[in-house]
C-alpha positions as protocol buffer text, in pm:
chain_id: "A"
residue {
  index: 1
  type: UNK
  ca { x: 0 y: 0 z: 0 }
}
residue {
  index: 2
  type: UNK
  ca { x: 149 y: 330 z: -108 }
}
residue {
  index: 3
  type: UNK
  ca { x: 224 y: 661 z: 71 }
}
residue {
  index: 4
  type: UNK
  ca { x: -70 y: 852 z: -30 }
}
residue {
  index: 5
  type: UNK
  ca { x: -339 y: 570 z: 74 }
}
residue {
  index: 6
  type: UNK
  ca { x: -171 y: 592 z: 366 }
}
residue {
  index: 7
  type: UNK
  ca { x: -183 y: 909 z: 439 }
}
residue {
  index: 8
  type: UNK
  ca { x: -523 y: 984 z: 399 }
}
residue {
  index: 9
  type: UNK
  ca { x: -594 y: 670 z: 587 }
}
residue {
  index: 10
  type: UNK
  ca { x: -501 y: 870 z: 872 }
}
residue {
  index: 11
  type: UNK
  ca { x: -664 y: 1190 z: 785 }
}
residue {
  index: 12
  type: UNK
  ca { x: -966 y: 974 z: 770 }
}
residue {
  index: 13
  type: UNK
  ca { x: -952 y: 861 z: 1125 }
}
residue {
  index: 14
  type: UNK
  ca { x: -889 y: 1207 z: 1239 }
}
residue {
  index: 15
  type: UNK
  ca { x: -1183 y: 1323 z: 1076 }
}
residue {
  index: 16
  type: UNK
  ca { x: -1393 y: 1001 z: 1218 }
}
residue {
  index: 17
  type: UNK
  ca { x: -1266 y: 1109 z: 1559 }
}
residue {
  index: 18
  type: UNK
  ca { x: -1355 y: 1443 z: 1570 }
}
residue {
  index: 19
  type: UNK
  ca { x: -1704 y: 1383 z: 1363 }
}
residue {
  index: 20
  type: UNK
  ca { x: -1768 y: 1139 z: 1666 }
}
residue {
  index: 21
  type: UNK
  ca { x: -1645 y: 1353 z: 1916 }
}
residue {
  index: 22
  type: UNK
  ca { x: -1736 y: 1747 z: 1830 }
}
residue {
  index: 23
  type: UNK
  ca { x: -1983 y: 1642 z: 1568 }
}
residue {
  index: 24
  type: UNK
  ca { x: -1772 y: 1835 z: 1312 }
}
residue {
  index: 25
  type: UNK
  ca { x: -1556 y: 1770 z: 1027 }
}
residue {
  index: 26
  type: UNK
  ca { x: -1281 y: 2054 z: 1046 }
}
residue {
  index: 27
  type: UNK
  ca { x: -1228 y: 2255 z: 740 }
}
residue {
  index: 28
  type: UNK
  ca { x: -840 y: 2245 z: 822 }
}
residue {
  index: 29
  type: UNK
  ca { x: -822 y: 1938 z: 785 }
}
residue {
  index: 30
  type: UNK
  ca { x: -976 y: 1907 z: 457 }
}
residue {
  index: 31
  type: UNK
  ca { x: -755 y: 2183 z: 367 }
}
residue {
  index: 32
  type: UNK
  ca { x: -464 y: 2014 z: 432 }
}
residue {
  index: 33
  type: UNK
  ca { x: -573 y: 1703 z: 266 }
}
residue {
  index: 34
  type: UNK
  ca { x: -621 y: 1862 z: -15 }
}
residue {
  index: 35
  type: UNK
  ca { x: -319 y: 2026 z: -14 }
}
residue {
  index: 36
  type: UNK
  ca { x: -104 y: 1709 z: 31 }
}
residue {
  index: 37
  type: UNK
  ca { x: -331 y: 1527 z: -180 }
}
residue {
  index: 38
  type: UNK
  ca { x: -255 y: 1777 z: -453 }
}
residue {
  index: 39
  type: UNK
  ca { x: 103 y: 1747 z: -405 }
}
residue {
  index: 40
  type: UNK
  ca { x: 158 y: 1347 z: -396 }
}
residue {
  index: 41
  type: UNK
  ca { x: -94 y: 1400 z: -735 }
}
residue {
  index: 42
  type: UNK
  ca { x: 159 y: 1634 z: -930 }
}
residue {
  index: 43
  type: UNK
  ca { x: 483 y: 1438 z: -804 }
}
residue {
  index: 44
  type: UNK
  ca { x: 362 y: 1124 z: -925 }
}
residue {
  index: 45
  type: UNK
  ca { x: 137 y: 1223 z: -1244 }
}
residue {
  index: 46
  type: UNK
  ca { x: 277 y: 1541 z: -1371 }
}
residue {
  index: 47
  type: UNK
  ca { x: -17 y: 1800 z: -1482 }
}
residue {
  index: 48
  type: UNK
  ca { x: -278 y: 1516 z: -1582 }
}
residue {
  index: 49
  type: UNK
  ca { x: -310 y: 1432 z: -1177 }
}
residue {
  index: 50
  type: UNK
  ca { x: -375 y: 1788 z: -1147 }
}
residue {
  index: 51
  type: UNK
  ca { x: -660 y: 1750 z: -1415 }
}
residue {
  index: 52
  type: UNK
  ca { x: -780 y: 1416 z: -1202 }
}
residue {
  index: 53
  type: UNK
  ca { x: -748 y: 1646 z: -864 }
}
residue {
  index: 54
  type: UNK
  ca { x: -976 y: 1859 z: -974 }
}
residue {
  index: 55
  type: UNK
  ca { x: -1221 y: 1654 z: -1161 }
}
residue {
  index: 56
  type: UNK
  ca { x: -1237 y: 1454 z: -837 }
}
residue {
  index: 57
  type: UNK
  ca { x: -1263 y: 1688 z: -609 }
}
residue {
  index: 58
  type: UNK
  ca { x: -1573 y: 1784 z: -826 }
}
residue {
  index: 59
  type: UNK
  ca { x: -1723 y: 1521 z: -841 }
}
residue {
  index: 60
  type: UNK
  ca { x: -1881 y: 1465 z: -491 }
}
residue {
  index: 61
  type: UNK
  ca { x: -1990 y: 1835 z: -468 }
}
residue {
  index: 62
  type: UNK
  ca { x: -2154 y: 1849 z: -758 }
}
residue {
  index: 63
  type: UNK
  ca { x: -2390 y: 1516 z: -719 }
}
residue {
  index: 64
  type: UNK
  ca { x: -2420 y: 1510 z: -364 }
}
residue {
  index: 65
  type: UNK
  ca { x: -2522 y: 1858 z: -324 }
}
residue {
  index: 66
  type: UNK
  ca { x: -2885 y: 1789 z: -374 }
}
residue {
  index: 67
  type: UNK
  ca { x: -2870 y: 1535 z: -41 }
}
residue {
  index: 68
  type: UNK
  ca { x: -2740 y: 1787 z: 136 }
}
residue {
  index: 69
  type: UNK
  ca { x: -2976 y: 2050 z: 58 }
}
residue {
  index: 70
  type: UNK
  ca { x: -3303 y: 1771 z: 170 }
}
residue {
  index: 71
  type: UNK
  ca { x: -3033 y: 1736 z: 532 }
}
residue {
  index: 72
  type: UNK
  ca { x: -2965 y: 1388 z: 438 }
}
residue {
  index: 73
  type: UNK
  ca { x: -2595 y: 1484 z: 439 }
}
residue {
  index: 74
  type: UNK
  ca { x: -2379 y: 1763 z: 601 }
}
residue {
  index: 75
  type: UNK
  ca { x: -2152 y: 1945 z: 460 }
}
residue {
  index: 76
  type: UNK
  ca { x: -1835 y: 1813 z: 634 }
}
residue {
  index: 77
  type: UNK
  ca { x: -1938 y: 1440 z: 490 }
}
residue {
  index: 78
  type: UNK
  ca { x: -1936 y: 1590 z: 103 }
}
residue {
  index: 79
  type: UNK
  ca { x: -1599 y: 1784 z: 179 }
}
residue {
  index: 80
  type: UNK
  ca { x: -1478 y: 1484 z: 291 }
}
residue {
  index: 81
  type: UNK
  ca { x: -1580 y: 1269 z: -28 }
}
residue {
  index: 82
  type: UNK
  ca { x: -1433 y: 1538 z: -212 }
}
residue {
  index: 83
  type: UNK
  ca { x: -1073 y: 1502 z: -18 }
}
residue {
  index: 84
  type: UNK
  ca { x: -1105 y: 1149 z: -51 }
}
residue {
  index: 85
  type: UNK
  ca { x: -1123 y: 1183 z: -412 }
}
residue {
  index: 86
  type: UNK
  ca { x: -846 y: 1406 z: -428 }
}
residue {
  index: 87
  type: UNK
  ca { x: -631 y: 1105 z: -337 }
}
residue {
  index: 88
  type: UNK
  ca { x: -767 y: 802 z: -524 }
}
residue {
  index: 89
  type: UNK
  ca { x: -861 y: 736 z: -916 }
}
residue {
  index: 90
  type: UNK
  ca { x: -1221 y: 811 z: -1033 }
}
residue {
  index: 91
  type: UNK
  ca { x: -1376 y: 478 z: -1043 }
}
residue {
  index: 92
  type: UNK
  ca { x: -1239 y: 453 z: -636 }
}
residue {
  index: 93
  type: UNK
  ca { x: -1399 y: 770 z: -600 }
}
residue {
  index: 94
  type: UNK
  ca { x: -1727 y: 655 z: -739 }
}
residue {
  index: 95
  type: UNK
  ca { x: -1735 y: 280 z: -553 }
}
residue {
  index: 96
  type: UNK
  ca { x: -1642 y: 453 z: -233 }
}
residue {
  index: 97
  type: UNK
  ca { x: -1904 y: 660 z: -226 }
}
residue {
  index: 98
  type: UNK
  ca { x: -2134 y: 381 z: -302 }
}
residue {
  index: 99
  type: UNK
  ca { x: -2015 y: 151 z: -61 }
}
residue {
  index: 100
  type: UNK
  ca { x: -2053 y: 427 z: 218 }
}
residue {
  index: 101
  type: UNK
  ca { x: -2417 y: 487 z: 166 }
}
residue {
  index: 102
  type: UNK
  ca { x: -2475 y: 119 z: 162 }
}
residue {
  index: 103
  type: UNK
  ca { x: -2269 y: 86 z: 474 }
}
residue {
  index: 104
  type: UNK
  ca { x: -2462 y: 390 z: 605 }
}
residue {
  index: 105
  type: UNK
  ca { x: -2798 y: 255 z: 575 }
}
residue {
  index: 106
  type: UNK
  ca { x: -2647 y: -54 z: 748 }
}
residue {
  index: 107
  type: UNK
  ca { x: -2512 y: 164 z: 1043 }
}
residue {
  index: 108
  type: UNK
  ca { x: -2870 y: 340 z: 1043 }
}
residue {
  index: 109
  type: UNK
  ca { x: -3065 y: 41 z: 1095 }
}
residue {
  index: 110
  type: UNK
  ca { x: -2860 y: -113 z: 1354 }
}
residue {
  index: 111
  type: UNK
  ca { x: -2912 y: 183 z: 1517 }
}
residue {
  index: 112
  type: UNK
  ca { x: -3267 y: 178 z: 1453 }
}
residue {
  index: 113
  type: UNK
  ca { x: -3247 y: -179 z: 1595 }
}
residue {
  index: 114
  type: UNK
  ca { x: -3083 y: -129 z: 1903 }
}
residue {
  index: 115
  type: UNK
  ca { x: -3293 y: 174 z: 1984 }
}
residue {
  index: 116
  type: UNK
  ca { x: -3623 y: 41 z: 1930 }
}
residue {
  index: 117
  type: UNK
  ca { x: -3497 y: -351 z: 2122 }
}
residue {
  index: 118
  type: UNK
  ca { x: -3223 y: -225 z: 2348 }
}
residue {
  index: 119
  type: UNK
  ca { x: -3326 y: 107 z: 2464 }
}
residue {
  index: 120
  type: UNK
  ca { x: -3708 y: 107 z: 2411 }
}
residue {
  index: 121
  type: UNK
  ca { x: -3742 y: 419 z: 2224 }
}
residue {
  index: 122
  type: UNK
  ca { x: -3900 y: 448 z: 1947 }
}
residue {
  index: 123
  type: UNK
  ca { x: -4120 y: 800 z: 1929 }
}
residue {
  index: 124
  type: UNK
  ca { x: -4098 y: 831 z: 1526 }
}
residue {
  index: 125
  type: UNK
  ca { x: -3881 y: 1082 z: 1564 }
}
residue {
  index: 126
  type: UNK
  ca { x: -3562 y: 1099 z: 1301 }
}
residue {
  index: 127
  type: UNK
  ca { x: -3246 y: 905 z: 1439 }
}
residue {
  index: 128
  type: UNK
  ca { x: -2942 y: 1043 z: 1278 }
}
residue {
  index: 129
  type: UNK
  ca { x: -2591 y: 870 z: 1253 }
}
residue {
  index: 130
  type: UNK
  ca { x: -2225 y: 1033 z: 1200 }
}
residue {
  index: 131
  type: UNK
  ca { x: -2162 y: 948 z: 837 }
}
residue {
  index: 132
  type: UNK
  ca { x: -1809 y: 956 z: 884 }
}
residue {
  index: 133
  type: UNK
  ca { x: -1740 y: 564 z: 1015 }
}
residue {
  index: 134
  type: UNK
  ca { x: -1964 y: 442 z: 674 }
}
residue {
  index: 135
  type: UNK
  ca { x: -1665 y: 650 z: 481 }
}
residue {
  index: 136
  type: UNK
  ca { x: -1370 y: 520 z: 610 }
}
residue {
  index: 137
  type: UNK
  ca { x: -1514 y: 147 z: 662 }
}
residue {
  index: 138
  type: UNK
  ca { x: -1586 y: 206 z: 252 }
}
residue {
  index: 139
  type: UNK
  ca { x: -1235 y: 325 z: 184 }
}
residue {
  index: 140
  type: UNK
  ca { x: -1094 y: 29 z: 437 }
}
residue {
  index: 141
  type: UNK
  ca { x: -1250 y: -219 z: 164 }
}
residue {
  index: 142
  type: UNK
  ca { x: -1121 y: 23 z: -64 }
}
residue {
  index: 143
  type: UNK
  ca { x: -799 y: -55 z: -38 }
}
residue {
  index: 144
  type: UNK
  ca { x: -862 y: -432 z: 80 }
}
residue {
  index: 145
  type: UNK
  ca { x: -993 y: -498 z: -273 }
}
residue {
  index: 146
  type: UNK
  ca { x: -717 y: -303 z: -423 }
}
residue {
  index: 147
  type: UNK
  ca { x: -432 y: -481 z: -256 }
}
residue {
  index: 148
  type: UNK
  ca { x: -608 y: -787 z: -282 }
}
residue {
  index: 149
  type: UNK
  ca { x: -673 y: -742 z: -694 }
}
């Protein structure tokens, strides 16, 4: 496994720790993922990874703005797609996403679960879950599947 999946690896668990524990992605960290992710991008694919970089950092904005205007996202979880793209291909990008909101609705009705068993609540009010583990469990296979061919 290389440098850069690496690195954001651990940018990812920062931003699952403080999503979990202030209930807030930070915007410096983004930055600086960005930032890093920009420069692994140019050292190892000349101008085209800046192309990709961009594109990719696109990408997640510009679909997933609509769930974030109907509050099924926050803004932190779309910045963080978009720094995730930053450092992986297009096609990562894409399954990553895909694999989070499957692992969301997972997370979502476990909690459901437990709630409704566990805790006996269950007023029909709106449970909401921190996004941020369903990410980095999806990039976690991520890189499983691309280590593993």
């Amino acid at each position: 496994m290389g440098v850069r999946y690496l690195t954001l690896l651990g940018l990812l668990c920062f931003a699952v720790y403080t999503d979990m524990t202030r209930t807030r992605i930070s915007n410096r960290l983004i930055v600086s993922g960005l930032i890093l992710a920009l420069i692994f991008r140019i050292a190892e694919e000349g101008g085209s990874g800046a192309l990709v970089y961009m594109m990719n950092i696109s990408i997640p904005v510009i679909f997933l703005y609509v769930l974030f205007q109907l509050h099924v996202l926050g803004a932190g979880d779309i910045k963080l797609f978009s720094m995730i793209g930053a450092f992986i291909s297009t096609q990562e990008l894409v399954w990553v996403v895909a694999a989070s909101f499957i692992i969301g609705a997972v997370l979502g009705l476990l909690k459901l679960v437990y709630k409704y068993f566990f805790q006996k609540e269950c007023d029909g009010k709106l449970t909401k879950i921190h996004f941020s583990p369903a990410i980095i469990i999806a990039y976690l296979i991520n890189i499983w599947r691309w280590t593993h061919g």
